[in-house]
ZAKEKE-617432 format. One line per field, with one value per residue: residue number from 1; x, y, z of N, C-alpha, C in turn. Coordinates in nm, 2 decimals, decimal comma, padded with zeros to 4 digits. Layout:
k NUM;...
n.xx X;...
n.yy Y;...
n.zz Z;...
ca.xx X;...
ca.yy Y;...
ca.zz Z;...
c.xx X;...
c.yy Y;...
c.zz Z;...
//
This chain:
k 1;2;3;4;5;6;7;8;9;10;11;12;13;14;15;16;17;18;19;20;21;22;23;24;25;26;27;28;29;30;31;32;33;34;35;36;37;38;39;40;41;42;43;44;45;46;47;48;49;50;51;52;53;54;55;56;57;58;59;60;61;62;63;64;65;66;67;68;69;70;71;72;73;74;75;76;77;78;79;80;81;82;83;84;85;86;87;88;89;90;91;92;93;94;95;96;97;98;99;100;101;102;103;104;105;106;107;108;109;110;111;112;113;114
n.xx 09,31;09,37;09,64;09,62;09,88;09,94;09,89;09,72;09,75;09,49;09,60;09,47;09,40;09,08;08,96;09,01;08,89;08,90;09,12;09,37;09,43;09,66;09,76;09,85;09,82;09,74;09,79;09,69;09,86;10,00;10,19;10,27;10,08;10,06;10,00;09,80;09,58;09,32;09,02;08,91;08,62;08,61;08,72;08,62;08,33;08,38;08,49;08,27;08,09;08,28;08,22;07,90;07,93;08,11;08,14;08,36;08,55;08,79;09,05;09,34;09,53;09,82;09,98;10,14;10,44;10,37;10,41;10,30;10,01;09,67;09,30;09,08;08,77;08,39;08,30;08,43;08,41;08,13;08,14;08,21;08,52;08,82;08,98;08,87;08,86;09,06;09,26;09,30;09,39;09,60;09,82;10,13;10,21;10,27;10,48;10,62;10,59;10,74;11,01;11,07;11,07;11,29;11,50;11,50;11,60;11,48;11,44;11,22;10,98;10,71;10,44;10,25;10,05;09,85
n.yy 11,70;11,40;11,22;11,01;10,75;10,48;10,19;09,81;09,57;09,29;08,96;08,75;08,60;08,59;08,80;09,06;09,28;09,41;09,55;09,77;10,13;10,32;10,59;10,92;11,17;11,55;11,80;12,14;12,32;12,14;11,97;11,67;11,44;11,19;10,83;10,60;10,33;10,20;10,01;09,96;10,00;10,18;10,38;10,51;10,54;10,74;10,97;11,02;11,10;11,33;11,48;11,52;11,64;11,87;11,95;11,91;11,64;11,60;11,45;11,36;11,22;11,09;10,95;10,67;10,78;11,10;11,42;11,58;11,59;11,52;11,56;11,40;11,29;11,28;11,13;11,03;10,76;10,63;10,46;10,17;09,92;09,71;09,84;10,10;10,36;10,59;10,69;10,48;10,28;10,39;10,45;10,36;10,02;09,92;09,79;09,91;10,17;10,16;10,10;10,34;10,51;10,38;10,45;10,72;10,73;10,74;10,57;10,49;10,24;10,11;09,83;09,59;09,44;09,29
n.zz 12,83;12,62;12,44;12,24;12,18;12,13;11,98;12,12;12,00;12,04;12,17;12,05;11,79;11,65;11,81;11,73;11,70;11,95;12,12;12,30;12,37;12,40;12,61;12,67;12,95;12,91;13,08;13,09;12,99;12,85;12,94;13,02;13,27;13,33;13,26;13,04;12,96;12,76;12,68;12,34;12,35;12,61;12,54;12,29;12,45;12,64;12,47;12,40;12,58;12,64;12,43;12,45;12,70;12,70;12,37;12,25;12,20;12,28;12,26;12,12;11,84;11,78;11,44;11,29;11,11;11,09;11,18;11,34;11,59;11,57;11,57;11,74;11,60;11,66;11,44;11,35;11,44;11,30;11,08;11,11;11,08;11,12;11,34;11,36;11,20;11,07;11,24;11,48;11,28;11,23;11,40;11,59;11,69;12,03;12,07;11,88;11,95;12,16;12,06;11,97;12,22;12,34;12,14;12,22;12,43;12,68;12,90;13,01;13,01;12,85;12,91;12,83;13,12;13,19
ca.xx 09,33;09,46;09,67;09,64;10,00;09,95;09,77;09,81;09,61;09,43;09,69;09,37;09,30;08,91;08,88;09,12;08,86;08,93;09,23;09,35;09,48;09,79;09,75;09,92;09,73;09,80;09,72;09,65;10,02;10,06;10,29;10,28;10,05;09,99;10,01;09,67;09,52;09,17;09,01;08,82;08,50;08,63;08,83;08,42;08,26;08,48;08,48;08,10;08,09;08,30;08,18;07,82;08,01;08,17;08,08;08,49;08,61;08,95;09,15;09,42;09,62;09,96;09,97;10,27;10,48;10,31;10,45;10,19;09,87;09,52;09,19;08,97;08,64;08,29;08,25;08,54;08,32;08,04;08,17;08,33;08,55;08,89;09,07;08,75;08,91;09,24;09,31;09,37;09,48;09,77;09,87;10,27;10,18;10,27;10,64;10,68;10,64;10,87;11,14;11,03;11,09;11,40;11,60;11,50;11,71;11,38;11,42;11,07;10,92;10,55;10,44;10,11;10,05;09,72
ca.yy 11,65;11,33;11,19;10,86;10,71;10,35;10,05;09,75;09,43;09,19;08,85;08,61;08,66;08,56;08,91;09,16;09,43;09,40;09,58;09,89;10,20;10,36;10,70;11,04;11,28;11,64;11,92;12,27;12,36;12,01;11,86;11,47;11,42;11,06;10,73;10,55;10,25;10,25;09,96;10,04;10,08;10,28;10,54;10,55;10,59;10,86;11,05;11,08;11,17;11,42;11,53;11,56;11,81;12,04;11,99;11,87;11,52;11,63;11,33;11,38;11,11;11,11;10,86;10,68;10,90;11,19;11,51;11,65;11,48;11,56;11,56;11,24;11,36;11,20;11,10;10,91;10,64;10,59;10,36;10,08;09,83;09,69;09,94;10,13;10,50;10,60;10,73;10,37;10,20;10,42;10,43;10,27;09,92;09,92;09,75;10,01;10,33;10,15;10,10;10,50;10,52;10,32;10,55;10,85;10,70;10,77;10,50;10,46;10,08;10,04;09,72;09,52;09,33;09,18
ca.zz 12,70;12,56;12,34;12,24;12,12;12,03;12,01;12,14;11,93;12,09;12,12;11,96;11,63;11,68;11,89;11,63;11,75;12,09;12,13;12,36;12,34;12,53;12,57;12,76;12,98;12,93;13,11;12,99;12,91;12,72;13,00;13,07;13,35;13,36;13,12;13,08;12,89;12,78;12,56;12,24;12,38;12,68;12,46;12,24;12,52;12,68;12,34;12,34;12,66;12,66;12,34;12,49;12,80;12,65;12,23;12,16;12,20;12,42;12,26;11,98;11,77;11,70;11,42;11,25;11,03;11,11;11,29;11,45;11,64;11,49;11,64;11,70;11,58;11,66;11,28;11,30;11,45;11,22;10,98;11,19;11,09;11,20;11,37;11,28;11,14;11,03;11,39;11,51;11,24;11,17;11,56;11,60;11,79;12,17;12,09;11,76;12,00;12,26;12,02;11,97;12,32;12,30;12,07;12,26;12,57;12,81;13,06;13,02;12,99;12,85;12,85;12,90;13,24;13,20
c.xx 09,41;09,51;09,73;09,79;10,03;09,87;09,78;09,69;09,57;09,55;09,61;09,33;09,17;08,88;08,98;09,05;08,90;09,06;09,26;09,47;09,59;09,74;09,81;09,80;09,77;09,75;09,69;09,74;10,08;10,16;10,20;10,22;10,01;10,00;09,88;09,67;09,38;09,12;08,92;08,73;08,50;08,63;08,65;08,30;08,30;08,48;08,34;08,08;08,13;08,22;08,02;07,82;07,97;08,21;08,25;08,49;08,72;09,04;09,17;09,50;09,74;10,00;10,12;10,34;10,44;10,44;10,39;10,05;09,77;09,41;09,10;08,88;08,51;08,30;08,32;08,51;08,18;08,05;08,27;08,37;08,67;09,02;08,99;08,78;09,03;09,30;09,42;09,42;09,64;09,84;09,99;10,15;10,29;10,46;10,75;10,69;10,75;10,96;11,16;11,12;11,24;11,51;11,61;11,64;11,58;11,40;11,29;11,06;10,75;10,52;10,31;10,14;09,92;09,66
c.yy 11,52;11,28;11,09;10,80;10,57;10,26;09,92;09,63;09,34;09,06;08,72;08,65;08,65;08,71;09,04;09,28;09,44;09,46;09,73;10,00;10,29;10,49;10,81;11,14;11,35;11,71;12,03;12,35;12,25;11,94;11,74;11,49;11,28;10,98;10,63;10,43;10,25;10,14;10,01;10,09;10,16;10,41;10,57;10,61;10,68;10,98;11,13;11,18;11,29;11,52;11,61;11,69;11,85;12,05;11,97;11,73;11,50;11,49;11,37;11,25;11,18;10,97;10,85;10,76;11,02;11,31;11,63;11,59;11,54;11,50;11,46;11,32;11,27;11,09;11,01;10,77;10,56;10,48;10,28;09,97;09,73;09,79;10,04;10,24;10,53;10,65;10,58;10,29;10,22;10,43;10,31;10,15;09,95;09,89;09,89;10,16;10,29;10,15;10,28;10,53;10,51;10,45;10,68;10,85;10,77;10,72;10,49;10,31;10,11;09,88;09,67;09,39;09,26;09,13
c.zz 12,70;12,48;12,32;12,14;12,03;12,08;12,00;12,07;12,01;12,00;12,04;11,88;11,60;11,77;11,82;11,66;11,89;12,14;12,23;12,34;12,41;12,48;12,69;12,75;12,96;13,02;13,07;12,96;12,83;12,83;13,02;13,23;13,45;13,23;13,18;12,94;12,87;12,66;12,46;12,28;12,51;12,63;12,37;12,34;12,59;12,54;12,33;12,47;12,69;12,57;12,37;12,62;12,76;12,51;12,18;12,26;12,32;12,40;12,12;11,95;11,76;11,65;11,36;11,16;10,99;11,24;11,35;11,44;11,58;11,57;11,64;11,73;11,65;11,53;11,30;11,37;11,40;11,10;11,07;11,15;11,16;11,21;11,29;11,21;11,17;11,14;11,39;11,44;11,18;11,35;11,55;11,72;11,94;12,15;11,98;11,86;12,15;12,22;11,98;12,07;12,36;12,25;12,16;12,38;12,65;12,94;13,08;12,94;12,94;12,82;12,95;13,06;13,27;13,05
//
């Protein structure tokens, strides 16, 4: 399972779809297995894929002011525009779930290097 936490925008305003998505692996008791990146059309094509498996998605949101993650559906890519369904556009940005992070006192850094 994953569950994608935030998203980080493309720095050129000429590519605003282009943007990628941070997200935590789980395992099958919900612990933290791994921290991944994946850009839009990775995280789409990984969805179908799975979807075509084993008939679920296996990626959850946890969007902003929300207190509990919800299920990214197929559907929720059929109408695409920027930040194509309410998944990604309500997603804290990359520095909003670090200051998240921040408060918590984690000692955890995310931060883009390419």
């Amino acid at each position: 399972m994953n569950l994608a936490v935030c998203v980080e925008p493309c720095s050129n305003p000429t590519k605003k779809n282009e943007y990628k998505i941070w997200y935590l692996e789980l395992n099958n008791d919900g612990k933290v297995i791994g921290i991944g990146v994946k850009s839009k059309d990775e995280l789409v094509q990984n969805v179908m894929e799975n979807f075509q498996k084993t008939g679920q998605t296996n990626w959850r949101c946890f969007k902003k002011d929300e207190e509990a993650s919800t299920e990214i559906e197929v559907f929720d890519f059929i109408a695409m525009n920027t930040f194509e369904n309410t998944h990604f556009g309500n997603l804290p940005t990359l520095s909003e779930f670090q200051a998240t992070l921040n408060a918590l006192e984690s000692n955890l850094e995310l931060r883009s290097i390419a």
